[in-house]
C-alpha positions as MATLAB code, in Angstrom:
seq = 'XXXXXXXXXXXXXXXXXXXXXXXXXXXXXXXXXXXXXXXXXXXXXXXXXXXXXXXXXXXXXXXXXXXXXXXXXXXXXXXXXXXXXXXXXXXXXXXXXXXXXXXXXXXXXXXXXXXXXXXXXXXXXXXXXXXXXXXXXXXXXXXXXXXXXXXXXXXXXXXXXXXXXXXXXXXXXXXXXXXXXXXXXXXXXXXXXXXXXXXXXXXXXXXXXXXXXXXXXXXXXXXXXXXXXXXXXXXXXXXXXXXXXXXXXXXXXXXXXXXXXXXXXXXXXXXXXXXXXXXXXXXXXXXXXXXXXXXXXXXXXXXXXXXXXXXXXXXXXXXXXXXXXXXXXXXXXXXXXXXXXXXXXXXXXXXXXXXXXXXXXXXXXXXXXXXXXXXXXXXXXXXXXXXXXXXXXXXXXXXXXXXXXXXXXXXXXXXXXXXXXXXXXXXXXXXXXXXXXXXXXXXXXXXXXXXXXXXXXXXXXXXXXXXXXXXXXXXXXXXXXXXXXXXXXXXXXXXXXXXXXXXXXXXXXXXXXXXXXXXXXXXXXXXXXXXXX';
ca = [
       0.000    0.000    0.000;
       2.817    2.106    0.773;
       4.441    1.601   -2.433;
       1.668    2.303   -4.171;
       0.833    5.862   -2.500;
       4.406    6.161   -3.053;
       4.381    5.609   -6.964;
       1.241    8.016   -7.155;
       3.021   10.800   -5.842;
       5.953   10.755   -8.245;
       3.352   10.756  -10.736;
       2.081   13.530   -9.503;
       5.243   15.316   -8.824;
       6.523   14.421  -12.376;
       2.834   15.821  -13.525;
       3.608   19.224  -11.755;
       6.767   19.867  -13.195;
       5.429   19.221  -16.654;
       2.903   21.724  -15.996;
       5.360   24.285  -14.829;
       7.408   23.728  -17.702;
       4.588   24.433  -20.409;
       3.910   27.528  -18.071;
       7.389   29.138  -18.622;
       6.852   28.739  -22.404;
       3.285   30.581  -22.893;
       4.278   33.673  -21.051;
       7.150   33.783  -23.955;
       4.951   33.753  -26.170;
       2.503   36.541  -24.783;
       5.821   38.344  -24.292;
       6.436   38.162  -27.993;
       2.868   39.548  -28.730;
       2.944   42.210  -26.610;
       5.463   43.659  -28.647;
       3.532   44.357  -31.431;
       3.663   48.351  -31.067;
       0.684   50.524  -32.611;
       1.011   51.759  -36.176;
       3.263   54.771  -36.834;
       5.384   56.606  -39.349;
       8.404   56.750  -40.078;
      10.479   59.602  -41.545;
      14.617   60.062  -42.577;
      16.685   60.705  -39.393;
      19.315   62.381  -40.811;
      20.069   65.831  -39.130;
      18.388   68.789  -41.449;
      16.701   66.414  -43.985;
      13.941   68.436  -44.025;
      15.804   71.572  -44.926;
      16.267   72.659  -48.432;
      16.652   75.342  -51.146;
      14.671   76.864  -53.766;
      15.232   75.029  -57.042;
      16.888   71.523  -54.942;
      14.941   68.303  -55.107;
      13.945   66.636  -52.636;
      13.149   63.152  -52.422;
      13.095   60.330  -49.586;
      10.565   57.479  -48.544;
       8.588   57.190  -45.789;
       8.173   53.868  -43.769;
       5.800   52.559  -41.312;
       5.610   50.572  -38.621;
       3.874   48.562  -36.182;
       0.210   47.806  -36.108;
      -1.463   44.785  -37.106;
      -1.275   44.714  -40.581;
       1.041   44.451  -43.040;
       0.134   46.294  -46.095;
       0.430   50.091  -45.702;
      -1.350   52.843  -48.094;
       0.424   56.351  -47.906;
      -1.337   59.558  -48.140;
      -1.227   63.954  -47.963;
      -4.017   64.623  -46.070;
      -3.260   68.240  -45.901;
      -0.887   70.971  -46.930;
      -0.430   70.283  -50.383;
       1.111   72.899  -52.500;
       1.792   72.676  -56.568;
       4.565   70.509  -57.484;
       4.765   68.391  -54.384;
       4.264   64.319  -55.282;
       3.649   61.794  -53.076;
       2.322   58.477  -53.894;
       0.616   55.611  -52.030;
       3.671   53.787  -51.756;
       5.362   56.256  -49.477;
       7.860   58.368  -52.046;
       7.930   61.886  -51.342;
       9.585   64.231  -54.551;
      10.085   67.727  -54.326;
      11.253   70.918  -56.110;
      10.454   74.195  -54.360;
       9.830   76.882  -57.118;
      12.214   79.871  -56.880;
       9.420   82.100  -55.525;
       8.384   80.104  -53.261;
      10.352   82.126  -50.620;
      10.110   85.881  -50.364;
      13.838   88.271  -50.273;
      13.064   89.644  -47.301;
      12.270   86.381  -44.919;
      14.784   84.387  -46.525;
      13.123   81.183  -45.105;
       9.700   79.922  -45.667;
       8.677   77.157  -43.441;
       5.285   74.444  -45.512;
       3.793   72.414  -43.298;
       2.466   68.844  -44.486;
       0.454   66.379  -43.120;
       1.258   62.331  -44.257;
      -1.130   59.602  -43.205;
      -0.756   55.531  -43.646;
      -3.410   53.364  -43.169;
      -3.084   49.261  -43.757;
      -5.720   46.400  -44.441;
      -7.043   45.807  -40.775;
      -8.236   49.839  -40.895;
      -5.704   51.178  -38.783;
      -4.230   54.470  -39.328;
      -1.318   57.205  -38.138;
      -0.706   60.747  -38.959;
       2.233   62.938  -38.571;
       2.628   66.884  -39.398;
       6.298   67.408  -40.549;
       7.605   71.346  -41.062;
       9.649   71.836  -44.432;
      11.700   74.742  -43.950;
      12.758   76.108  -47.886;
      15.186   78.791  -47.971;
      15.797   81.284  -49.998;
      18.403   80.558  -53.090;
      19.620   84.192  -54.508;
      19.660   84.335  -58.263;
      22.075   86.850  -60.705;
      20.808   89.724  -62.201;
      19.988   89.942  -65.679;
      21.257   92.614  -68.193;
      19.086   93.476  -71.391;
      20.211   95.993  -74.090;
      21.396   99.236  -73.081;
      21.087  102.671  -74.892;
      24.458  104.187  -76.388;
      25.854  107.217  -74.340;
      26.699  110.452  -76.535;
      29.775  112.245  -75.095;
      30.204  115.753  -75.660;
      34.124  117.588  -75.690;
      36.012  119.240  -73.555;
      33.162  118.392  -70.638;
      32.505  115.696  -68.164;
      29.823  113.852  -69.578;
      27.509  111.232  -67.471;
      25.987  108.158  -68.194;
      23.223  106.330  -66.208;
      22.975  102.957  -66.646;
      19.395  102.436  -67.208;
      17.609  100.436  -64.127;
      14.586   99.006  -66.376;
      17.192   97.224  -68.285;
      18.802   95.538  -64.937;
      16.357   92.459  -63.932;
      16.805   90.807  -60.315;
      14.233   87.819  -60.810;
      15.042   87.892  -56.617;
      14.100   91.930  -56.289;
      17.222   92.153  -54.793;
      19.404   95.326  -54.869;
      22.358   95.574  -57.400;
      25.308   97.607  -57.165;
      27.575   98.300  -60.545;
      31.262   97.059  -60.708;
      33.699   98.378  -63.276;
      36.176   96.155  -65.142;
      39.289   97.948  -65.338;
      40.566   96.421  -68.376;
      37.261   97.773  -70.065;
      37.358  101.450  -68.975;
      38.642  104.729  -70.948;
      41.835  106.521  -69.204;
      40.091  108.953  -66.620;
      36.496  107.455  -66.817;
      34.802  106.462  -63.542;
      31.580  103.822  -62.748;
      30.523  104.432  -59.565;
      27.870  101.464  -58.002;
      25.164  102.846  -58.533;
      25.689  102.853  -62.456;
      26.664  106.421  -62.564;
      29.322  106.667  -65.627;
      31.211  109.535  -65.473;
      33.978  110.515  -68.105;
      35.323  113.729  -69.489;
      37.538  112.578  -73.257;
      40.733  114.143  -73.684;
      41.221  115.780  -77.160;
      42.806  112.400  -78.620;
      40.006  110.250  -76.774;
      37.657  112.232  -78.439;
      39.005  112.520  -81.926;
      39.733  108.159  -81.559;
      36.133  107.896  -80.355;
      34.460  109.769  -83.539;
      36.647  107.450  -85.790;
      35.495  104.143  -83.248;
      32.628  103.758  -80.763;
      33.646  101.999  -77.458;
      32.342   98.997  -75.896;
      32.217   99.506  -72.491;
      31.622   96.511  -69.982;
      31.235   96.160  -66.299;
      29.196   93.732  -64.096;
      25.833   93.683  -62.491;
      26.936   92.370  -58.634;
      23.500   91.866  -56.331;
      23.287   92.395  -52.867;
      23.689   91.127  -50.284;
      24.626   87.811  -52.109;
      27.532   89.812  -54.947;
      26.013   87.428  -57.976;
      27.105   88.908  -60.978;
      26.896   89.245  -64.433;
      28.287   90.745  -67.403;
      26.971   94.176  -69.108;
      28.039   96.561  -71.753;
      26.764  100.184  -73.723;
      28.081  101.800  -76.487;
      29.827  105.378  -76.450;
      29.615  107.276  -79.233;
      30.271  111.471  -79.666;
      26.844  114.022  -79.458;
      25.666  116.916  -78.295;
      22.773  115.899  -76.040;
      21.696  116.679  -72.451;
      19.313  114.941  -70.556;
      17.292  115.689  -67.249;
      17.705  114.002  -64.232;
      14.897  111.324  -63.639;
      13.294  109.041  -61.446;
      12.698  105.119  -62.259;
      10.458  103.308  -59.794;
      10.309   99.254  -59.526;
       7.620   97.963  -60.111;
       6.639  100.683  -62.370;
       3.008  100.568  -62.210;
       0.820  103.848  -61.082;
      -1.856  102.382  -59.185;
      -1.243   99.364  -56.277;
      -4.011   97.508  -54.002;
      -2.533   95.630  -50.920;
      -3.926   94.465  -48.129;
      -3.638   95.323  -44.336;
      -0.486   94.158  -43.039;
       1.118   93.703  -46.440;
       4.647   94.662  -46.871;
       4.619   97.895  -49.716;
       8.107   97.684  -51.624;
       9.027  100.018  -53.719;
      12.834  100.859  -55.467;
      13.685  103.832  -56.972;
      16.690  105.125  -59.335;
      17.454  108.524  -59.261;
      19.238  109.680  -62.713;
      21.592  112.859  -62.879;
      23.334  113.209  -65.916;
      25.421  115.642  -64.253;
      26.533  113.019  -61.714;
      24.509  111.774  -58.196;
      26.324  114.933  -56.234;
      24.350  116.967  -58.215;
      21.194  115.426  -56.738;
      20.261  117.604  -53.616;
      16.798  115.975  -52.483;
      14.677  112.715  -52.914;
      11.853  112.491  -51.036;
       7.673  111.909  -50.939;
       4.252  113.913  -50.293;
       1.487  111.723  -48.939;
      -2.322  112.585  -49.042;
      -2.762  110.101  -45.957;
      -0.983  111.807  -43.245;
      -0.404  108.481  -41.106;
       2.048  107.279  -43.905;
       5.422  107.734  -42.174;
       8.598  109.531  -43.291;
      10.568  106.853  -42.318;
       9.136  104.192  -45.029;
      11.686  105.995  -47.310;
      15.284  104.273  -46.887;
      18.288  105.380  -48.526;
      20.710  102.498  -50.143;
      22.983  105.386  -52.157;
      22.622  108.695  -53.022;
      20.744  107.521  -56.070;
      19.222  104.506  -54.588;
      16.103  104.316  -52.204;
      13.260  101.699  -51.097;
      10.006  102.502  -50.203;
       9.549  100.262  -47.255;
       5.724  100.154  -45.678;
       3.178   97.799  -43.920;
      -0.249   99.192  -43.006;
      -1.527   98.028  -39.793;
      -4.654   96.072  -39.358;
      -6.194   99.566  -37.781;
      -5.258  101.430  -40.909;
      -8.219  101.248  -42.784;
     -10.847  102.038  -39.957;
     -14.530  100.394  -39.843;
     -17.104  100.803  -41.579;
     -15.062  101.441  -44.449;
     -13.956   99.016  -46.971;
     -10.987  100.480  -48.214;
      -8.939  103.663  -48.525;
      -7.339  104.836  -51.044;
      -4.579  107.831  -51.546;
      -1.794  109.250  -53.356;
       2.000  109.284  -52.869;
       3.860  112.184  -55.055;
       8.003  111.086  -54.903;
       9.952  113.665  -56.539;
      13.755  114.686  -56.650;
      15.378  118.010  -57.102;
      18.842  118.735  -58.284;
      21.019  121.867  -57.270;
      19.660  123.410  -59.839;
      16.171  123.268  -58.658;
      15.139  120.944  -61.652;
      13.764  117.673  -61.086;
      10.936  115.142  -61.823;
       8.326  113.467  -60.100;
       5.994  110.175  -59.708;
       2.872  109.969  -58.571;
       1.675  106.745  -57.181;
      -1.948  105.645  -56.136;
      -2.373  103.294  -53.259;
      -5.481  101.203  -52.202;
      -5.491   99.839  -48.934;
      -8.040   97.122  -48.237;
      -9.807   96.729  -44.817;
      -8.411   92.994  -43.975;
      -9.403   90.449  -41.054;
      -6.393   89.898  -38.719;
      -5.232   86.576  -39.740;
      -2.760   85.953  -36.836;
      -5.957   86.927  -34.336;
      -8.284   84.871  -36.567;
      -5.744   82.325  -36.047;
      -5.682   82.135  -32.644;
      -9.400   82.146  -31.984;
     -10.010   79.205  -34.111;
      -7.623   77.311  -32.246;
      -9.124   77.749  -29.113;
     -12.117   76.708  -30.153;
     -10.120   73.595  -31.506;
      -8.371   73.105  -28.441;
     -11.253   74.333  -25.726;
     -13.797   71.356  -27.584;
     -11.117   68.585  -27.098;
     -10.783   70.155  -23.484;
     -13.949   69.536  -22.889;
     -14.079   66.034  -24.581;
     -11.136   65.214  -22.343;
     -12.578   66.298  -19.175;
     -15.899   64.074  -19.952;
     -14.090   61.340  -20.985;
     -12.024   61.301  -17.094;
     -15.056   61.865  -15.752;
     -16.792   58.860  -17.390;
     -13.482   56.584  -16.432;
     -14.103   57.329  -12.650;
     -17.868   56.579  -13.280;
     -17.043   53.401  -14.668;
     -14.894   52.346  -12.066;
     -17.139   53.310   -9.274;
     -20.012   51.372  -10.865;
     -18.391   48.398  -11.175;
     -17.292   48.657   -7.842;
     -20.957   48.542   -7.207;
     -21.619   45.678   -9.554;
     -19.540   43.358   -8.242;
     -20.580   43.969   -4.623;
     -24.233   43.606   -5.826;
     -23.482   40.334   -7.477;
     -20.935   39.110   -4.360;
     -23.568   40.152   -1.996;
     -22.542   41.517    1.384;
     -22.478   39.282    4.249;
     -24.068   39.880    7.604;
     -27.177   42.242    5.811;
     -29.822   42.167    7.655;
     -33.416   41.648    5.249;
     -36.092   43.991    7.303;
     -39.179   44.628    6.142;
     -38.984   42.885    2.491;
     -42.475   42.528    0.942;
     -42.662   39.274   -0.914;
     -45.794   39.172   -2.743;
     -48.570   39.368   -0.130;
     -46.943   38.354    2.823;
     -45.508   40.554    5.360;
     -42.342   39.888    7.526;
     -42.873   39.983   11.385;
     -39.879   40.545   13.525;
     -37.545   38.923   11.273;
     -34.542   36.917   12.376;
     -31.523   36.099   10.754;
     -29.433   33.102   11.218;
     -26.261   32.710   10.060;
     -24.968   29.373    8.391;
     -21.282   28.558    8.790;
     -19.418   27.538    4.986;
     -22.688   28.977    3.423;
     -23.748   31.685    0.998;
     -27.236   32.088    2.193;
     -29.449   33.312    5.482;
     -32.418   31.744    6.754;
     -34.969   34.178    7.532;
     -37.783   33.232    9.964;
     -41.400   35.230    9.293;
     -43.607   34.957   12.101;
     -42.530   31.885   13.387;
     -44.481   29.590   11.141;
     -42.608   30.343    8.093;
     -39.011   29.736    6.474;
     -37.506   31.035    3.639;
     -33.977   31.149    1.722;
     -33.596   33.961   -0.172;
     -29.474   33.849   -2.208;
     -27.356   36.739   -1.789;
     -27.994   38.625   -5.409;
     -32.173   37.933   -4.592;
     -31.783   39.789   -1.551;
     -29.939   42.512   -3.606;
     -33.051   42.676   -6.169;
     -35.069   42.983   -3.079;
     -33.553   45.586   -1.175;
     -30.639   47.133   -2.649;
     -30.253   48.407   -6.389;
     -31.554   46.536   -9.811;
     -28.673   44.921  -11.268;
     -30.191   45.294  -14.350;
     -30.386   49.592  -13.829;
     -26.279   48.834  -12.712;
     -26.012   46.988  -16.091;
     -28.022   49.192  -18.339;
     -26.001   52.314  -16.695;
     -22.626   50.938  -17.122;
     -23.071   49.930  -20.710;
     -24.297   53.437  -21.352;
     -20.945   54.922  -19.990;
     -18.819   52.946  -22.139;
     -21.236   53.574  -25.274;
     -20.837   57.042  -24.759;
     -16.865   56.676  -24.328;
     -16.167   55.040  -27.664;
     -18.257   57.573  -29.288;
     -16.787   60.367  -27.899;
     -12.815   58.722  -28.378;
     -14.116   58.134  -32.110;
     -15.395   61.503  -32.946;
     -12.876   63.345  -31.017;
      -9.787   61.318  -32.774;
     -11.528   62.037  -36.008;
     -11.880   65.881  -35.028;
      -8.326   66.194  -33.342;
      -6.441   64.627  -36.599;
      -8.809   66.362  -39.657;
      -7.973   70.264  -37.953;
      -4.743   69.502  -36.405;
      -3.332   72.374  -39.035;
      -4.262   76.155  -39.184;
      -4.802   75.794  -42.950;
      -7.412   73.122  -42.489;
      -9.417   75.208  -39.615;
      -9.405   78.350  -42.247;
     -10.754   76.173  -45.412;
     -14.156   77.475  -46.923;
     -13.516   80.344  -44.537;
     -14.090   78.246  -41.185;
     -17.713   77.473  -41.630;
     -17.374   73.718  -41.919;
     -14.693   74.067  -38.945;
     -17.623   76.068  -36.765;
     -20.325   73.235  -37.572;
     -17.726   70.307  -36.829;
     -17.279   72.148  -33.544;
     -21.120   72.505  -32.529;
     -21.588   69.062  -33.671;
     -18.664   67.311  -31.403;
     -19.903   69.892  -28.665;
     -23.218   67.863  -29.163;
     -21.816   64.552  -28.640;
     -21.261   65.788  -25.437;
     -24.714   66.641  -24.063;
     -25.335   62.983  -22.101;
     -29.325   62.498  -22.550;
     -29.043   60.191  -19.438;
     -27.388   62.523  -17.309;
     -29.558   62.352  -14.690;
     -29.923   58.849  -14.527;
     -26.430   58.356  -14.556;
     -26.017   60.125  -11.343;
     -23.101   62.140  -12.603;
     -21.487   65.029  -10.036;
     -22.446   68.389  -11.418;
     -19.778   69.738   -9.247;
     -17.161   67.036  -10.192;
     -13.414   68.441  -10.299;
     -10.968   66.668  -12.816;
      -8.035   65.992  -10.700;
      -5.660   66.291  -13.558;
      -4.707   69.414  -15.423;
      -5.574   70.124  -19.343;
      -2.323   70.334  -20.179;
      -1.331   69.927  -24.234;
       0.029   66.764  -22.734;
      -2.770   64.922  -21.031;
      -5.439   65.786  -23.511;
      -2.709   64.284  -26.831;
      -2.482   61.005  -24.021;
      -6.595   60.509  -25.030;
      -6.293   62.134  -28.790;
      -3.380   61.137  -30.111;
      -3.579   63.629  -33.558;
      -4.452   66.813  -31.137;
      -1.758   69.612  -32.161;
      -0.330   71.485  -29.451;
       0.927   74.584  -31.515;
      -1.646   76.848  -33.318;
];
């Protein structure tokens, strides 16, 4: 007998270990599962790969990982600009235009929004800045007028400004090659030829015509390129002048638009014979200071209208600008140039009133969503005390049908789950732990019907509000159509809100969220919710 009862228990033992062994090996596996990350992009980790010029191409593939699946289907949701490509197999080409970037901010910065989504539905987005910069471009010389010398004077030459192009609007300066210039002839950099012949110069240049050349440098970046005039002998004298860039007579801009305007001044008698440049507004809020002067020959009109220019009710306002210059010999010439300056919304304010209604509705959604996460806790705290049942109750005054309990008593069984309840002395009844609760305490059912409410009204408001946080996670999405669809997204997310069972779900009017709504904790619940208007 003894060996037998010893035999059974190596079994046993032998049995146990077994068991233990299998145990080790399905944890493993879990372990391996649980590494299965959720889906997510991934870009070129290269320092400054996102940084690049006007006219450079720019190409790379994007990847993605984790999730489920294993078929992925790239997309732009938004931020799209002309000549951008990007197919659904993830490869991104790029060639910035050369005007995509403006002179005077040197760096322009595009934000785009990619998106991947594979077979089993799942999806991840990710808003990467491009930051283009400015790539400076030579000037361009056209054909320039001959200059006509006259003896025994010093004659000057201006280079004419509408035949100098900067495709960049950049200043240019004029650089003499001294290989190319007469004996005693000067190019100063604004393009201010100056030269008084000798009597052989002249005599050789009535026999030949010169080609002059000199270069075309651009500032600040000194491109240059190559330029040359003929000089002949005449007799003629010209004015000074004034050449404006762009040369129009009439401009509209908006509020807070940057005015730029270049002007040339033109002395034939050289640029120390010019005494005064300057402007006569109609508007008196146009400042003196919007004139700069590069050279004595070269200024910029410099001017941005504030969003309180142009005051309310009116539309917009228009005036001239008279610029004139006046040489030491009191004659000179004038432009006159008519501005119209339209009453504009204040983007940057627009701006950051749409986002907080972006960010104050996800607020919102967060704060519900915390609340309903401590609701569902504390009711299935209750559940599962209804359903254990709580020992020791005491069942007074239960109405069963007709019959009416008289000085109950209850008795406690030892190793049992019920009570047996004595009604009058002449009946006994045993009434289970989760009867007693339908009795008494609260329907199960209501506990139920209450708790899968909650968690109904969670997934719809995680759903809606992932679908709101990604599709206006950009300024440029939350100003399309002019923010009406925006507005009515936002009243109708504000209206998943409003709990028709609010009552009935006992919720805490004056309930406190513990936790702040920091950019943080509300991207923890929505993962596409943008921190940065």
């Amino acid at each position: 007998m003894k060996k037998c009862v010893l035999l059974f228990s190596a079994v046993l033992l032998f049995l146990a270990k077994t068991n233990a062994q299998v145990e080790i090996i399905v944890p493993e596996s879990s372990k391996n599962t649980s590494k299965n990350s959720s889906l997510k992009l991934v870009f070129p980790d290269m320092p400054g790969w996102n940084v690049l010029k006007e006219g450079q191409k720019l190409e790379f593939e994007v990847k993605a990982i984790g999730g489920t699946g294993s078929r992925y289907v790239y997309s732009l949701n938004q931020g799209r600009i002309p000549g951008i490509n990007f197919d659904s197999l993830g490869h991104f080409s790029w060639t910035p235009s050369y005007d995509i970037v403006d002179r005077l901010d040197k760096t322009r910065t595009v934000q785009l929004q990619f998106e991947v989504t594979n077979e089993k539905e799942e999806r991840a987005s990710q808003v990467i800045d491009f930051i283009v910069e400015h790539v400076n471009r030579p000037p361009i010389v056209g054909e320039l007028k001959p200059f006509y010398v006259r003896f025994n004077t010093t004659n000057t030459y201006r280079i004419e400004p509408s035949a100098i192009k900067d495709e960049d609007n950049d200043p240019v300066v004029f650089i003499p090659i001294p290989n190319s210039m007469p004996q005693g002839a000067k190019l100063s950099e604004q393009g201010e030829f100056t030269w008084k012949p000798s009597t052989t110069q002249f005599r050789q240049l009535q026999n030949k015509p010169i080609t002059l050349e000199f270069y075309v440098e651009d500032q600040p970046a000194k491109a240059r390129t190559k330029g040359q005039f003929q000089i002949e002998v005449t007799q003629q004298d010209i004015p000074p002048s004034i050449q404006m860039f762009p040369s129009q007579s009439k401009f509209v801009h908006n509020e807070d638009a940057t005015i730029n305007l270049k002007f040339q001044l033109t002395d034939e008698n050289g640029e120390s014979d010019i005494a005064s440049f300057s402007f006569i507004s109609d508007n008196p809020n146009v400042p003196s200071t919007a004139l700069v002067k590069n050279t004595p020959s070269q200024y910029e009109f410099i001017w941005r209208p504030g969003y309180d220019f142009v005051k309310d009710p009116l539309d917009t306002l228009t005036f001239s600008i008279t610029f004139y210059v006046v040489d030491k010999s009191n004659k000179g010439d004038d432009r006159k140039v008519t501005f119209s300056i339209v009453n504009t919304v204040n983007e940057v304010e627009k701006d950051q009133k749409l986002y907080n209604e972006y960010r104050s509705s996800l607020v919102k959604a967060w704060d519900l969503m915390e609340q309903l996460k401590e609701a569902e806790r504390d009711l299935k705290k209750k559940y599962n005390r209804a359903r254990k049942g709580k020992k020791g109750r005491s069942l007074t005054n239960a109405s069963l049908g007709a019959m009416t309990g008289v000085a109950p008593v209850v008795v406690e069984e030892a190793a049992t789950s019920k009570k047996i309840t004595t009604v009058g002395g002449t009946m006994v009844m045993t009434i289970g732990t989760l009867e007693a609760t339908e009795v008494l305490g609260r329907n199960t059912k209501d506990l139920i019907e209450r708790l899968n409410y909650i968690m109904e009204k969670r997934n719809e408001l995680q759903t809606k509000g992932d679908i709101f946080a990604r599709k206006y996670a950009l300024k440029s999405a939350r100003r399309r159509g002019n923010s009406v669809e925006f507005l009515k997204d936002v009243d109708d997310f504000v209206a998943v809100m409003n709990l028709k069972g609010l009552v009935a779900l006992e919720l805490d009017a004056g309930w406190q969220n513990k936790q702040k709504p920091t950019n943080e904790n509300i991207s923890k619940t929505f993962k596409d919710f943008s921190g940065e208007n």
